[in-house]
N, C-alpha and C positions, 0 to 999 in steps of 0.2 A: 504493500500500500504506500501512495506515494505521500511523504509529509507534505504537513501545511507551508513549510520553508519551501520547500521545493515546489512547490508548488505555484507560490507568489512567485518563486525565481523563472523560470518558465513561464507563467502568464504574462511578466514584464518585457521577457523576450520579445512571443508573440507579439504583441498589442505593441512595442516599437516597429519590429519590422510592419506590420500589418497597418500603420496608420501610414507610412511611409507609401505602402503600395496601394490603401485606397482600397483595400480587398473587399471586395461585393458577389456574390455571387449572383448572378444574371441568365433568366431564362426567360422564356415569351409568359407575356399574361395570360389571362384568362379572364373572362367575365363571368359573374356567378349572378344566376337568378334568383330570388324566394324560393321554393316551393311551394305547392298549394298548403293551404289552409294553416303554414307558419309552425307546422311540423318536422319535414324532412330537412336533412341535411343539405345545405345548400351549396352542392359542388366540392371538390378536390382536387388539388394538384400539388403533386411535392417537389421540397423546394429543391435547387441545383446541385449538382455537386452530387449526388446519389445515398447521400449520408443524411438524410431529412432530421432535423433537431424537431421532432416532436416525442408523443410520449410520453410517461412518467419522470416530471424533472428531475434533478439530482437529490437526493436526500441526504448530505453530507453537509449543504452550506448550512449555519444558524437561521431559522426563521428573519424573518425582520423582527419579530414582536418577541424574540428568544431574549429572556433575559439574560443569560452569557454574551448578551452583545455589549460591550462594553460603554458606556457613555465616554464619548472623544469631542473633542470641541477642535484638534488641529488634524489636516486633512491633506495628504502629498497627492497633487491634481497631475494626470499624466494622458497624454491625446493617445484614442484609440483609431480604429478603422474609423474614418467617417461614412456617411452617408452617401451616395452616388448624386445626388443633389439636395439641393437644403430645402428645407421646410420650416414651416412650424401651423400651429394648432392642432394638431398630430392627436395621437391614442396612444396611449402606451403603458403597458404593467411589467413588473417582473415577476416572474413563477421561478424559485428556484434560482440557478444560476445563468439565465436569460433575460432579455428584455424583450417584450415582444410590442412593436410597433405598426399602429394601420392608422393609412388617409394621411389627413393634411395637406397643407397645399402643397398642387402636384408642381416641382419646381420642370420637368419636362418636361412641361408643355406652358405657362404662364404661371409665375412664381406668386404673384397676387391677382387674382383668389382663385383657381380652379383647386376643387377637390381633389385628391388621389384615390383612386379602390387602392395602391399596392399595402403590403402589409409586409413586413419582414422582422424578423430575429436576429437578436446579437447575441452569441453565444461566451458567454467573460472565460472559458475553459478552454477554449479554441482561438479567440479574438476575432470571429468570423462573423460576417454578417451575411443571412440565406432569406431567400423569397419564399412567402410561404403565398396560398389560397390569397385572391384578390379576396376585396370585402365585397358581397352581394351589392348590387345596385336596391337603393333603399326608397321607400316612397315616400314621394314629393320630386326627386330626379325626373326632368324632361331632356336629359341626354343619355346616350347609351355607357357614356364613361362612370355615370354613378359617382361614386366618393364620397366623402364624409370628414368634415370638419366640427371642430366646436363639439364634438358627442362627450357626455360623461361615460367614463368607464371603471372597471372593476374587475377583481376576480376572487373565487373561491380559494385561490391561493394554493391549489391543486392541480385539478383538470380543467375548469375552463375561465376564459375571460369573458365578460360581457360588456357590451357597448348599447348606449341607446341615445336619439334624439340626435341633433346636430344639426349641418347647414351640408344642403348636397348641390348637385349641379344642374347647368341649365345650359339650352342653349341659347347664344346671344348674337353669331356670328361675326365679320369683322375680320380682323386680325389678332383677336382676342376671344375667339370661338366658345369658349367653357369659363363659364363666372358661377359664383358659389349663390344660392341661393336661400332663403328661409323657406321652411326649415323641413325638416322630416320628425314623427312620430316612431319611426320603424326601431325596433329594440332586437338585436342578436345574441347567438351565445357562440362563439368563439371550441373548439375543442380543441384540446392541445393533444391528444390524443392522434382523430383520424385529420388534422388538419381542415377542417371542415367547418358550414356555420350553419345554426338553424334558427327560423325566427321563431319570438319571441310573440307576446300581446302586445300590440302597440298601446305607447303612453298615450294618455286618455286625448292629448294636444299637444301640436308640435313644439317642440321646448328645443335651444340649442343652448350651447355656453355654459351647462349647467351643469351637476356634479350629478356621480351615481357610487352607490358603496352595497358593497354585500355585508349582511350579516346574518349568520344562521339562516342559510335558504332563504333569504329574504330580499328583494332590489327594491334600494332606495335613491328616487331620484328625484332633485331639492333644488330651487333657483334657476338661472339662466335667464333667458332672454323669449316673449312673447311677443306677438302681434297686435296692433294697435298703438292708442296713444300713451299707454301705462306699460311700454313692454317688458319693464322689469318684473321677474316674479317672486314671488316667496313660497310658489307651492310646495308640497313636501309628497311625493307617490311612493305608493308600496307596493310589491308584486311576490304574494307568493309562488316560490320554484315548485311547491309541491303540488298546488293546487291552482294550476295557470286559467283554469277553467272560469275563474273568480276575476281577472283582469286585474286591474293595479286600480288602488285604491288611496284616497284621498286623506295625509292625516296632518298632524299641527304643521302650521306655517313658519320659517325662520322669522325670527325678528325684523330681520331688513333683509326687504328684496335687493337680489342681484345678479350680477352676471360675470362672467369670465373668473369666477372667483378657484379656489383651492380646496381640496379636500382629504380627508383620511380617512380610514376608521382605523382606534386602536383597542386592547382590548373591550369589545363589543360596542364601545360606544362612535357614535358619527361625530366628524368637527367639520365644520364648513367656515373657511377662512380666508379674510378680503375677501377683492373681487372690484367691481362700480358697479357705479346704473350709468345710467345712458348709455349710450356709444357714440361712435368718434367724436366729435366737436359738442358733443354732450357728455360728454365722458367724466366721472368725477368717481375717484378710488377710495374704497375705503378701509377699515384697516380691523371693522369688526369680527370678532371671532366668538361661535357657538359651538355647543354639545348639543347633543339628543343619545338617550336613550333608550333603546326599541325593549329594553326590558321595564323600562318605568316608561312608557308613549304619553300618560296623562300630564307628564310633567313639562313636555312639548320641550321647546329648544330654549335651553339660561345662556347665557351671556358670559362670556370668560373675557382675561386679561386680552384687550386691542393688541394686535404687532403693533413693534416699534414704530412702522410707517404705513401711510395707505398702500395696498400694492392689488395689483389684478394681473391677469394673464398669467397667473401663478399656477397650472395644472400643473406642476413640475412639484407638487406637493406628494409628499410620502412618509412612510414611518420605515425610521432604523431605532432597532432596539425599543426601548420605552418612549422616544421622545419622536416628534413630529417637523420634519424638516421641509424649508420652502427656498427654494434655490430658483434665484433670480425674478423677472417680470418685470412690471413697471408701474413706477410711482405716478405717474399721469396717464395721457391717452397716447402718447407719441413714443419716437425713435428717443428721442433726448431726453428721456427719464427712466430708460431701462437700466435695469442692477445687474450687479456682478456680483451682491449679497448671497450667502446663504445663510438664512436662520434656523434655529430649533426648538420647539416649544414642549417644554412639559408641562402637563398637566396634571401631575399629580403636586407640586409647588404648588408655596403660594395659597395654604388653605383649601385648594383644590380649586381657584381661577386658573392656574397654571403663568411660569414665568418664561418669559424669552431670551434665547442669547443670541449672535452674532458668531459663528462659527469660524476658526482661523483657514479659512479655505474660501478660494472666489472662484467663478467661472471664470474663464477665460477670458473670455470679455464679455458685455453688457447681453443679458439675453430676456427675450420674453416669449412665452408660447410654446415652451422646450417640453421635451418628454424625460422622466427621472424615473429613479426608483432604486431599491437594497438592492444588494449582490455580494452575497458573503459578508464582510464584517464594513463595507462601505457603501459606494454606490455610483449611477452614472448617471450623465446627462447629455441629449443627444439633441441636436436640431435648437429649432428656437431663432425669429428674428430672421426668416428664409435662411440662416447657414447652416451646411453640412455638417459641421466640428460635433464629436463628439467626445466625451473625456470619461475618466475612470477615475473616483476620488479611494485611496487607500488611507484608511485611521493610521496616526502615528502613535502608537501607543508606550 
């Protein structure tokens, strides 16, 4: 068995040569339909290279929520394989020693705003990055390219990921063909298994921007962005996995509606954190952060210690260990207010409001709209701001 030393020694290899060559692996797409009545699995195809990263993930890294995960506040940041082109508003979880990545803006064809269907994994064991299954074309799409931006996502933290809601594609033509649209209702499940997706109940209304978290069989999907002249929401949906037949149901509302905001769940409980209302030239961040708990629902969503600053476009929210980390976004609507912060919140400080730190680790440079998440005893960040760059943060401990 190989040790843990040798182990980092070897991934640092990889992951230098492997950013140097930009390593992607590349095969033809595929478009995937629903199937009928939001059952069947929808389509397959495994990714290049013959070696498909699906499957049962490794069972060797620490959980993220493992308490052997050490609290680290300093962070040695190292560039991996990037992306074949940049993006951001992206999807992305980690299962395991992977990150698995779908949609966002497609930078192959119009970097602002066409959706992507593609979807791929970074494997942190290999340093490789593989195509997996496009994402189904979703409804509300009136082009054949489909895609999906803006969706909240989640997973069982096992076998599958899920996604729901977002902003998908349209045709507009021009020289500018595929623009991103509002919005879609359409909810997936993702298998890490046969590589494949099947729908889901659609959320009651099209919702994008918005957060989604599992807990105990349960989809919860809180905030984003609506239609009309109030588009900010504060709804809160639930969706039993056991019992789909029941649809997603309506329960307490966040204290302040919003959009583009952050999320987690850490032991069992939900936190939804910043975010703004309006959008672009309405645009205003804010810095609020809440609980819910789906084991006490009557007590709806309390109010915890604000971050240090307003920030939105923070889907780059995740838990290492006990605490709740938000790396990068941006403190206004614009380019010239993006961070290269990353913060950590625990919430078990502090009485139980939870306190925040400023972690000795930055992004590379200013990002918003990135996709993050654990991997082993740190973590990564990929995309964000349309660039490709993605990094590997290792704890100094």
């Amino acid at each position: 068995m190989i040790t843990r030393a040798r182990q980092s020694i070897c991934l640092l290899l990889l992951t230098a040569t492997l950013a140097a060559c930009g390593n992607v692996s590349n095969n033809d797409s595929t478009t995937n339909t629903p199937g009928p009545g939001g059952n069947p699995p929808v389509g397959s195809n495994p990714p290049a290279g013959g070696n498909p990263p699906v499957g049962t993930p490794p069972s060797n890294d620490p959980k993220p929520t493992d308490p052997s995960v050490p609290v680290v506040d300093v962070f040695m940041r190292q560039s991996i394989a990037p992306l074949e082109k940049g993006t951001e508003e992206a999807q992305g979880e980690t299962v395991g020693s992977r990150l698995y990545m779908f949609g966002g803006f497609d930078g192959h064809i119009n970097y602002c705003c066409s959706p992507s269907p593609r979807a791929r994994v970074f494997d942190a064991q290999t340093g490789k990055w593989s195509k997996l299954a496009d994402m189904p074309i979703p409804q509300g799409s009136s082009s054949p390219n489909g895609g999906v931006t803006h969706a909240g996502i989640t997973t069982d933290g096992k076998a599958n990921i899920y996604y729901a809601g977002g902003y998908t594609s349209k045709n507009v033509g021009g020289d500018k063909p595929l623009q991103q649209t509002f919005g879609t209702k359409a909810v997936f499940q993702y298998s890490i298994a046969s590589n494949s997706y099947t729908q889901l109940p659609d959320l009651p209304v099209p919702r994008a921007a918005g957060q989604l978290e599992y807990v105990n069989d349960t989809l919860h999907y809180f905030g984003g962005q609506a239609l009309g002249k109030d588009p900010d929401s504060a709804d809160h949906f639930v969706l039993d996995l056991k019992n789909l037949s029941k649809g997603w149901a309506k329960v307490s509302q966040l204290n302040q509606a919003r959009n583009h905001l952050g999320a987690a769940q850490l032991n069992g409980k939900i936190y939804a954190i910043g975010g703004q209302t309006g959008h672009d030239s309405t645009t205003r961040t804010v810095a609020t952060v809440e609980v819910y708990d789906p084991a006490n629902p009557d007590k709806g969503w309390t109010l915890l210690t604000a971050m240090p600053y307003p920030a939105s476009h923070i889907e780059a929210t995740f838990v290492l260990g006990n605490r709740i980390l938000v790396a990068g976004g941006t403190k206004g609507g614009g380019r010239t207010t993006e961070v290269t912060s990353i913060l950590a919140f625990d919430p078990t400080k502090n009485s139980g409001m939870g306190t925040w730190v400023k972690l000795d680790a930055e992004l590379g440079e200013p990002r918003a709209g990135g996709v993050a998440g654990a991997i082993d005893r740190g973590f990564v960040y990929v995309g964000g701001s349309g660039k490709p760059d993605a990094w590997l943060f290792k704890p100094v401990e």
